[in-house]
Backbone bond lengths (Angstrom), bond angles and torsions (degrees), N, CA, C in turn:
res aa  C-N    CA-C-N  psi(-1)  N-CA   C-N-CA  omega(-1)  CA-C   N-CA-C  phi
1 X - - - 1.445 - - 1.533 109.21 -
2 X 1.182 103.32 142.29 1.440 109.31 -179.37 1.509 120.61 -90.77
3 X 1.559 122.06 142.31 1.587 109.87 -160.49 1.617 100.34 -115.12
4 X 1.318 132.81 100.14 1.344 124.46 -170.73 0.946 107.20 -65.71
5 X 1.167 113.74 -178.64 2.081 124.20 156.57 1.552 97.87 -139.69
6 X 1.529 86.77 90.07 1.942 93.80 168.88 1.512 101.55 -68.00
7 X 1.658 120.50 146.55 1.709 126.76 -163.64 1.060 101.39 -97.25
8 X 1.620 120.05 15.40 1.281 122.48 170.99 1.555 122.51 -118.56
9 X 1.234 114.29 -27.74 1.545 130.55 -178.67 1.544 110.06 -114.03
10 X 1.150 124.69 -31.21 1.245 119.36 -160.69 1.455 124.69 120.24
11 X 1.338 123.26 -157.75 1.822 106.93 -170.22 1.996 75.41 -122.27
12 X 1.423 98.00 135.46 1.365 137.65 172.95 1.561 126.13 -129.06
13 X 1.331 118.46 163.63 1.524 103.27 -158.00 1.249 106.48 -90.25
14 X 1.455 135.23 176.17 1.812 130.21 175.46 1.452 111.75 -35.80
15 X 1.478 102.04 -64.42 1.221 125.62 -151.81 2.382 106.98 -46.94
16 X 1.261 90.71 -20.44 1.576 96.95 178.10 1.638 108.90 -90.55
17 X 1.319 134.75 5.21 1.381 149.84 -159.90 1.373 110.16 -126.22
18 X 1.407 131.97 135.91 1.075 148.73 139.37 1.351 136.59 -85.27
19 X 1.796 141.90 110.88 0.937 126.83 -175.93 1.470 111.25 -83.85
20 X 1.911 94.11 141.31 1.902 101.70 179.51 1.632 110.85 -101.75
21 X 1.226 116.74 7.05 1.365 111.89 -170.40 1.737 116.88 102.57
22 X 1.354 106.85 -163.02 1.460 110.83 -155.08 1.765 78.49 -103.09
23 X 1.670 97.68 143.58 1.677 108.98 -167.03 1.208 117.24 -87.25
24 X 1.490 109.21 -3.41 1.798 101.97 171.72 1.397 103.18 -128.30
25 X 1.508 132.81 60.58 0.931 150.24 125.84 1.578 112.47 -68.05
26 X 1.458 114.08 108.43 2.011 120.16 -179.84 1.365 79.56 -97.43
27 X 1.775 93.02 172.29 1.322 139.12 -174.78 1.959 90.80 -101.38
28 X 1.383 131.67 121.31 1.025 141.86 -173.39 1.823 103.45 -53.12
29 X 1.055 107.64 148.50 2.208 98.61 -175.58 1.676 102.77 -84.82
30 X 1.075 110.34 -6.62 1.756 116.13 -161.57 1.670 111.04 -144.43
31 X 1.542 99.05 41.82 1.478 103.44 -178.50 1.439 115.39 -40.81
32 X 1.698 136.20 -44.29 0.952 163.57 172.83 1.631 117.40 -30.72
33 X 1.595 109.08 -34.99 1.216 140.95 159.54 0.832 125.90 -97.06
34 X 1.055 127.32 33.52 1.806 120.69 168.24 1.434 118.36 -126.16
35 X 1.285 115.34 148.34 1.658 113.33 -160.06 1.876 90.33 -99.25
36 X 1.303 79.83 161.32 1.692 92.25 -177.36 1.356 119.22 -46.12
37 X 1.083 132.90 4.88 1.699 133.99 -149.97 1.917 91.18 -130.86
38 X 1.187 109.65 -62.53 1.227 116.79 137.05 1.968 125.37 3.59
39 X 1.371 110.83 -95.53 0.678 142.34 -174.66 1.579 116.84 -65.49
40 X 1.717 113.27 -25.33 1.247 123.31 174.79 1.566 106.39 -82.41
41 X 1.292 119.58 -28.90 0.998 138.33 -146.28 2.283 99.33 -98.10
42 X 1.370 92.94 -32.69 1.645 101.01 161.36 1.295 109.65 -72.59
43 X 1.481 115.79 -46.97 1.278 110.83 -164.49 1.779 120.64 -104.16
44 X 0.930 124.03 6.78 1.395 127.41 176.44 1.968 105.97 -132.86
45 X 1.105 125.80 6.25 1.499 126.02 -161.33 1.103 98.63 -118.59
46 X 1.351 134.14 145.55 1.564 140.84 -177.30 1.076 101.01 -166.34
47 X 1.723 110.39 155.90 1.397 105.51 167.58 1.551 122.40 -92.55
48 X 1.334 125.66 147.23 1.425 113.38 -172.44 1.678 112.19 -95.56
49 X 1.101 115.67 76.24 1.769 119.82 -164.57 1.219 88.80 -81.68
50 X 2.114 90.22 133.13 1.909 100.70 151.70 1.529 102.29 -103.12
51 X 1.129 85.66 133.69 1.774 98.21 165.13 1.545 101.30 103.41
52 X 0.840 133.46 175.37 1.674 159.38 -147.78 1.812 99.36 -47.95
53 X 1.267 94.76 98.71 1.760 95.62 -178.84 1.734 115.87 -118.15
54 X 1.326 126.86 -177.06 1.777 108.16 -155.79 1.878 72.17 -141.98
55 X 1.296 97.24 115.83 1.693 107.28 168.48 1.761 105.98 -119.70
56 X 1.068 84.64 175.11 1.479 104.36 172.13 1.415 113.55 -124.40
57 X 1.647 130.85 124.47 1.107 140.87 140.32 1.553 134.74 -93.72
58 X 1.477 124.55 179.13 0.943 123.87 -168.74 1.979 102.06 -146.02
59 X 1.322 104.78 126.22 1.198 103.18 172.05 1.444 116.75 -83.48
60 X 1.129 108.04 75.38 1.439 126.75 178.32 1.594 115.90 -46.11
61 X 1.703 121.14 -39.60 1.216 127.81 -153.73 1.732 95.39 -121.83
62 X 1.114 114.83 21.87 1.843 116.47 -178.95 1.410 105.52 -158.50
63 X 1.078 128.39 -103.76 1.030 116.34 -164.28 1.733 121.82 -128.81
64 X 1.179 99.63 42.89 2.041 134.71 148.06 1.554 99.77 47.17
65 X 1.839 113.72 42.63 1.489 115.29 -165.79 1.756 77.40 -118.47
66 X 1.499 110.02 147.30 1.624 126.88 164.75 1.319 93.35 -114.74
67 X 1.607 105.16 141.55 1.314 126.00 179.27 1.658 104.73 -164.75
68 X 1.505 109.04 175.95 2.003 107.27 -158.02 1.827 87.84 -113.18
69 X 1.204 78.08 140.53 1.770 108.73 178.76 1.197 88.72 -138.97
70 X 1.806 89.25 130.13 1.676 135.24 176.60 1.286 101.84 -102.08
71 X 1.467 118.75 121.04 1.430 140.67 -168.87 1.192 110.03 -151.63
72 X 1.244 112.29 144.32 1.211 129.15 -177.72 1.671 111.57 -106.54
73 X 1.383 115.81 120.70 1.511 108.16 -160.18 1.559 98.43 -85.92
74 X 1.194 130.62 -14.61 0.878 118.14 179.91 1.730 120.72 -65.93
75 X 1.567 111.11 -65.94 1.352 125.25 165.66 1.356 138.41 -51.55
76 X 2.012 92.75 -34.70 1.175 114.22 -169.89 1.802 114.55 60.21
77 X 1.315 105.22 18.28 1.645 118.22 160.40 1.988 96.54 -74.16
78 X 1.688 79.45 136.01 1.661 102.68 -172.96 1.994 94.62 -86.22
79 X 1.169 125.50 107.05 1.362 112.40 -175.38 2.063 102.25 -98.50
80 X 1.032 126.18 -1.12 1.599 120.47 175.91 1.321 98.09 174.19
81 X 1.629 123.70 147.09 1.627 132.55 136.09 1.669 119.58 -104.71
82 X 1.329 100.87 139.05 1.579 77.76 170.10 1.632 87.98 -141.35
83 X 1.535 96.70 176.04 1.705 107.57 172.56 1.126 100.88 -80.22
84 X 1.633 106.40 145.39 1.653 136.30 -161.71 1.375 91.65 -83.33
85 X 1.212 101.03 135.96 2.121 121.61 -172.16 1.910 95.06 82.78
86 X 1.206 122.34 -7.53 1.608 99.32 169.45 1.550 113.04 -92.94
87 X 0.877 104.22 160.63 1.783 123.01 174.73 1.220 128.72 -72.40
88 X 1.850 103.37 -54.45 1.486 94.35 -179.11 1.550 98.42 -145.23
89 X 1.707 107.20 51.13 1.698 95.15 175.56 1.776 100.89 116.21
């Protein structure tokens, strides 16, 4: 089991966490314009990184704040969280 450190509560176990995906995935500015291929391609396409990747979770089961956790997909060692719009924590 994996032990987060939400940057708001402290480090808690998986089981209180929800994963949102990879954290610099945007929402397109001109959804309105985009052709189906497009649009599949926002919503079903990701990159599959080994080694040190920037996600987003959500403390679903405490205190309902999303913020980016640095993980390593390989190890699945938690290397930092910080609150989303901070820099270093």
């Amino acid at each position: 089991m994996l032990r987060i450190p939400c940057p708001y509560c402290g480090i808690r176990d998986q089981d209180e966490f929800r994963f949102g995906g990879e954290s610099r995935a945007r929402r397109p500015e001109n959804p309105d314009q985009l052709s189906d291929e497009e649009w599949a391609e926002y919503l079903f396409y990701r990159d599959n990184v080994k080694g040190r990747h920037e996600e987003l979770w959500v403390h679903s089961y405490g205190c309902r704040q999303w913020f980016n956790v640095t993980r390593d997909t390989c190890t699945h060692e938690i290397v930092g969280s910080r609150r989303i719009g901070s820099v270093n924590g």
